[in-house]
C-alpha positions in Angstrom: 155.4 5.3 187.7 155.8 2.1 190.1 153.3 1.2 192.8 155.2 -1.0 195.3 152.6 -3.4 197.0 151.6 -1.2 199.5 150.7 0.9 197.0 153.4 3.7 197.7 154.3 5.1 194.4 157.7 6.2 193.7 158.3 8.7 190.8 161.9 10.1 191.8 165.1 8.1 192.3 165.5 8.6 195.9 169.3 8.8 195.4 169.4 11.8 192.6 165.9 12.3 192.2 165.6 11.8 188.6 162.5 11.0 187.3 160.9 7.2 186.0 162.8 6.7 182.5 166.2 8.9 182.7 169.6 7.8 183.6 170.8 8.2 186.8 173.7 10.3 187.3 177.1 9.4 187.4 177.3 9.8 191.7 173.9 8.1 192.7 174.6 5.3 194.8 170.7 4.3 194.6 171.6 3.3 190.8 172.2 -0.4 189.6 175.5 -1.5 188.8 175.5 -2.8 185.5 178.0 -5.8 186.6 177.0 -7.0 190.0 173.0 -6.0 189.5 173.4 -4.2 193.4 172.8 -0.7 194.0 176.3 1.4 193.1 176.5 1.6 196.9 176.5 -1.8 197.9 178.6 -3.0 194.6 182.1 -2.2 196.6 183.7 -2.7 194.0 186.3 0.6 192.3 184.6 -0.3 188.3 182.7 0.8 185.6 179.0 0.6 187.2 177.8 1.0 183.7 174.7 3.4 183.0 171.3 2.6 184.7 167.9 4.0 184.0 165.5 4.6 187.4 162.8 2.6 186.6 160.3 3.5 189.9 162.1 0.3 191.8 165.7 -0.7 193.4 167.3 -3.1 191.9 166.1 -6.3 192.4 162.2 -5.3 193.5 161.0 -5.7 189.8 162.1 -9.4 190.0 161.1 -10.2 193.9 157.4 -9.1 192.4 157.6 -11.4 189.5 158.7 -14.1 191.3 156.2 -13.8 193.8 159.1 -12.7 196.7 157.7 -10.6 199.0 158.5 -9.9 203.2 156.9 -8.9 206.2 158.0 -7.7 209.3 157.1 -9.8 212.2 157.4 -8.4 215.6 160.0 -10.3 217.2 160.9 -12.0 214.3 162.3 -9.9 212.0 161.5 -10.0 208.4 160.2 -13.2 207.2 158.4 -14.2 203.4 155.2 -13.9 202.7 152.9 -14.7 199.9 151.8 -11.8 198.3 149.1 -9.7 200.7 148.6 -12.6 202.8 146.5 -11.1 205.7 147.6 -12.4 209.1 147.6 -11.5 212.6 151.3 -12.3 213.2 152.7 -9.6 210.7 152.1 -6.1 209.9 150.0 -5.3 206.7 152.8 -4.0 205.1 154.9 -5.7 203.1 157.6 -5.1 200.6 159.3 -7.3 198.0 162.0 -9.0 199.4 165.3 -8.2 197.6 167.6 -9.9 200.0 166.1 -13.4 198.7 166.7 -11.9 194.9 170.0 -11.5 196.0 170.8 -15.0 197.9 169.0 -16.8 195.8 168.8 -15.7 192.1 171.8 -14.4 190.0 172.5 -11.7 188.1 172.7 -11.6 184.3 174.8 -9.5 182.8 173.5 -9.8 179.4 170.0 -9.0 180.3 171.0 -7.0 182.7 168.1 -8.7 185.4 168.1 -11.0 187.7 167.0 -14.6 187.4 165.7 -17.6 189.4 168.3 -20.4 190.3 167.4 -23.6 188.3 166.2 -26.0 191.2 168.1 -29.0 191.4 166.4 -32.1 191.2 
């Protein structure tokens, strides 16, 4: 079972409800696609979104934790990063892991079938 930061766990896909460690079926959009690393409903794309296993996250949350990419919502700021339960006045206390900077700024790894930080360029 995963325990997003806030400490909400999740035990069913929230797409097909299938529980942590089975496949997702074939119509969930909540499922990864296998090619682009993006849920099934944001790939676009008319392929083979290869078969995915709920794991208790969305794509990308697994790696916005290890990286240490996480978000808060600011009131007339939008979502902005954060470290890690940084306690402030200017944001909420809840924050998530930020998936749109997995997605702008790490690729996807087909092979591993994760997504990976950008090597910084010197």
């Amino acid at each position: 079972m995963a325990v997003f930061p806030q400490g909400r766990p999740v035990k069913e896909c929230p797409g097909c409800g299938v529980p942590v460690g089975e496949a997702h079926t074939g119509s969930c959009s909540e499922a990864q696609c296998t090619r682009t690393g993006t849920t099934r409903g944001m790939c676009g794309s008319w392929h083979d979104h290869g078969v995915s296993v709920w794991t208790g996250m969305g794509p990308g949350e697994a790696e916005a934790i290890e990286f240490g990419w996480f978000a808060a919502l600011v009131p007339g700021r939008g979502w902005v990063p954060v470290p890690a339960q940084t306690p402030s006045p200017e944001h909420s206390s809840a924050y998530w892991p930020d998936i749109n900077r997995v997605f702008s700024q790490a690729y996807w790894d087909r092979k591993t079938r994760r997504w990976t930080k950008r090597p910084k360029i010197a």
